[in-house]
C-alpha positions as CSV (number, residue, x, y, z in Angstrom):
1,X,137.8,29.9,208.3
2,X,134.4,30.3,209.3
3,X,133.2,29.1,213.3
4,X,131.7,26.7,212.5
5,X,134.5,25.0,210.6
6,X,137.1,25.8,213.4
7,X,134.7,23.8,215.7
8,X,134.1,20.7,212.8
9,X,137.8,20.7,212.7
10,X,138.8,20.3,216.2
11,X,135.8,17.8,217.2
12,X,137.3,15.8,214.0
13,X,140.6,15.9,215.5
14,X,139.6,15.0,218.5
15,X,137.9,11.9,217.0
16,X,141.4,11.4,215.4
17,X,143.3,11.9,218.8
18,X,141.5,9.1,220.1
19,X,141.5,7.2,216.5
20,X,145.5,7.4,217.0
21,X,145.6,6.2,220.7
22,X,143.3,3.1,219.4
23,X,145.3,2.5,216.6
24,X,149.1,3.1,218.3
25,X,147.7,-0.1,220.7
26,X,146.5,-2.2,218.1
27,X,149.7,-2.0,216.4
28,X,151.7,-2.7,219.6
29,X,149.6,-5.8,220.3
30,X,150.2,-7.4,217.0
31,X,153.9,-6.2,216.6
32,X,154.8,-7.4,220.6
33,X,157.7,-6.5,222.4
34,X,160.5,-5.8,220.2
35,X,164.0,-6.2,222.2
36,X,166.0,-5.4,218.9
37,X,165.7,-2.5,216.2
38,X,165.8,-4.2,212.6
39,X,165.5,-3.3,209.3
40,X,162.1,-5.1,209.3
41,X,160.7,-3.0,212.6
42,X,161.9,0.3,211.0
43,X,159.7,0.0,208.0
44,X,156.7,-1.7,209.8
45,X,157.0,1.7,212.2
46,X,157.4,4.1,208.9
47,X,154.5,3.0,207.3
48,X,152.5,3.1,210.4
49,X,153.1,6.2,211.3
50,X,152.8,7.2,207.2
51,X,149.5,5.4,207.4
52,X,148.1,7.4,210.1
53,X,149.2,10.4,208.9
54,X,148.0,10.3,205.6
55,X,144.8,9.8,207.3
56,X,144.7,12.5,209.7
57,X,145.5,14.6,207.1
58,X,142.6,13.3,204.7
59,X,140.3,13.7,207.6
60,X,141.5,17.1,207.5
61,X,141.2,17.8,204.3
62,X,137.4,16.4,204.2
63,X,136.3,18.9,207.2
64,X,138.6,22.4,206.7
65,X,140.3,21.7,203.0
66,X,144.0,20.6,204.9
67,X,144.5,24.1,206.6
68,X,146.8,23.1,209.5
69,X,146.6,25.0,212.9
70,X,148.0,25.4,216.3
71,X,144.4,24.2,217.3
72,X,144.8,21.2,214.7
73,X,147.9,20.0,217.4
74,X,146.0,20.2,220.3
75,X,142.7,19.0,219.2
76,X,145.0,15.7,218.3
77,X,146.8,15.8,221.8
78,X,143.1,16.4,223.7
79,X,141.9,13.4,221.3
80,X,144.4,11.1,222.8
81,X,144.7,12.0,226.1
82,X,140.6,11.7,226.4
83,X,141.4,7.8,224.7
84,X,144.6,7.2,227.3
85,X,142.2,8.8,230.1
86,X,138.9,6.9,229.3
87,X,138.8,4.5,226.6
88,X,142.3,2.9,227.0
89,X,141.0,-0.1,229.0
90,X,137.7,-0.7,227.8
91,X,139.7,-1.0,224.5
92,X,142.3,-3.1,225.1
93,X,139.9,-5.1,226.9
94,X,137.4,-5.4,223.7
95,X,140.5,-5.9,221.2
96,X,141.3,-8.8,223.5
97,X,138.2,-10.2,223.0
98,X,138.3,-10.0,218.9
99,X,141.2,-11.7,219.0
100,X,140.1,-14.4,220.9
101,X,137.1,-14.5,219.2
102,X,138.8,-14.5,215.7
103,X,140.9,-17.1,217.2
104,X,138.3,-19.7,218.5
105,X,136.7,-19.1,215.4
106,X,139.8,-19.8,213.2
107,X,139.9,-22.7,215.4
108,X,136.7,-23.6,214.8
109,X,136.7,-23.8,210.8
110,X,139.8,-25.7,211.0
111,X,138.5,-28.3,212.9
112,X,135.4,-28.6,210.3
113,X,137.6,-28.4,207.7
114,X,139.8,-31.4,209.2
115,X,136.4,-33.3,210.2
116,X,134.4,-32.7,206.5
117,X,137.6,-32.7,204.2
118,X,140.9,-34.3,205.8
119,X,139.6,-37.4,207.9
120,X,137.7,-38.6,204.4
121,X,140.1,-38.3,202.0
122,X,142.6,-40.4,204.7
123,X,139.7,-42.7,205.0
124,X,139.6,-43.1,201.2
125,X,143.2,-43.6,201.0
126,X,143.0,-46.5,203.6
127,X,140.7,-48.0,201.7
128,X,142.2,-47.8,198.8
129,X,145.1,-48.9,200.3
130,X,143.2,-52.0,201.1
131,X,141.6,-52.8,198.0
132,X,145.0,-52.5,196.3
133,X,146.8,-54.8,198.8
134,X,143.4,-57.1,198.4
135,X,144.4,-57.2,194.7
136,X,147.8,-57.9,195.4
137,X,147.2,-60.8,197.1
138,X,144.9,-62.4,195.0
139,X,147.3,-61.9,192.2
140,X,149.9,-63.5,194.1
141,X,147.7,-66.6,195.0
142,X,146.3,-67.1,191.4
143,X,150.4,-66.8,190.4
144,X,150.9,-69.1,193.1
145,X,148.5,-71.4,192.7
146,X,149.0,-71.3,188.8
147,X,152.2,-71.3,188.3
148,X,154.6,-72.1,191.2
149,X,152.8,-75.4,192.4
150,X,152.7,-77.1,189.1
151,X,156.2,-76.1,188.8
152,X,156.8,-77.1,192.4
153,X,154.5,-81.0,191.3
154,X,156.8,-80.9,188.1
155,X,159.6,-80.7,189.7
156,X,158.4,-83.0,192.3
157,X,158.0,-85.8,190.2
158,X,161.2,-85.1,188.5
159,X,163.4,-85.9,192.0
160,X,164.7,-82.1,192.6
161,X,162.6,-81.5,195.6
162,X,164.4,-84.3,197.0
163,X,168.0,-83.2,196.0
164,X,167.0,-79.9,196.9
165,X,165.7,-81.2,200.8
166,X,168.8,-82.8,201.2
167,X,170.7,-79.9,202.2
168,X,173.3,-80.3,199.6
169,X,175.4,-77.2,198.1
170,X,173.6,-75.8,195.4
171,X,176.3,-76.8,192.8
172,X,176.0,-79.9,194.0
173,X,172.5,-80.5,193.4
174,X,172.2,-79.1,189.8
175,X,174.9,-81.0,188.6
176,X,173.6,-84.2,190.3
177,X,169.7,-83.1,189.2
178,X,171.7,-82.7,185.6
179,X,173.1,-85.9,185.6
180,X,170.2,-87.6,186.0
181,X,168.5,-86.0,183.4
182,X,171.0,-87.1,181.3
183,X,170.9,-91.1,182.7
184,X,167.4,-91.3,181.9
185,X,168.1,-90.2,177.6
């Protein structure tokens, strides 16, 4: 392995110390605290930690063909401790402000959405609402005024409104309204 590569390869891990540090705090913000070890953390953990490996090791690959050294280690410790050292905050600080960002933005399209999409379609369903209880009603009164009141005059003429008025039993009154309908044959 030439100089030149020795010096490619530990600036690259390096870059991948720090890479590591960056990505072992993302994953601890969007995991959170964890009071209990489940099945569920164990595997989110083991395929981190695959992840990052596989990618060190491509990284690796890419600069020296995957020849792993002493140097390769502490190029990777260096890398970190330079991110824990100097970039930690600044970071943290900046992932922070994604999130929030991605968050008021998320917000943001949600609240178009519910203003272009949601609140029309509920305004469309209340009128529709209203048409159909418009159409109801009409209905009702043509039936009504079609159909119940000449039954209501008919029986009207007939005496039954009376008998019915009367406050009678019920029995009462169709066998009396009966009756008469028999008298007047």
């Amino acid at each position: 392995m030439t100089l030149t590569v020795q010096f490619m390869s530990m600036l690259s891990m390096a870059a991948m110390g720090i890479w590591l540090g960056a990505a072992i705090d993302t994953y601890s913000r969007f995991v959170g605290n964890r009071h209990s070890f489940d099945s569920r953390t164990a595997l989110l953990d083991l395929s981190f930690w695959a992840v990052q490996a596989i990618l060190i090791f491509y990284i690796l690959y890419q600069v020296n063909f995957g020849e792993v050294r002493i140097f390769v280690f502490i190029a990777l410790l260096l890398g970190y401790a330079m991110y824990q050292a100097l970039f930690k905050s600044f970071y943290n600080h900046a992932l922070e402000g994604l999130i929030t960002f991605f968050m008021k933005l998320f917000s943001f399209i949600m609240y178009v959405l519910k203003i272009l999409i949601l609140i029309p379609i509920k305004w469309l369903l209340h009128i529709c609402r209203r048409l159909a209880m418009m159409i109801v009603l009409t209905l009702w009164s043509l039936v009504f005024y079609l159909l119940v009141k000449p039954i209501y005059f008919i029986l009207s003429l007939l005496g039954v409104v009376k008998v019915l008025k009367k406050g009678q039993p019920i029995y009462e009154k169709i066998k009396g309204f009966c009756s008469r309908l028999m008298k007047k044959k």
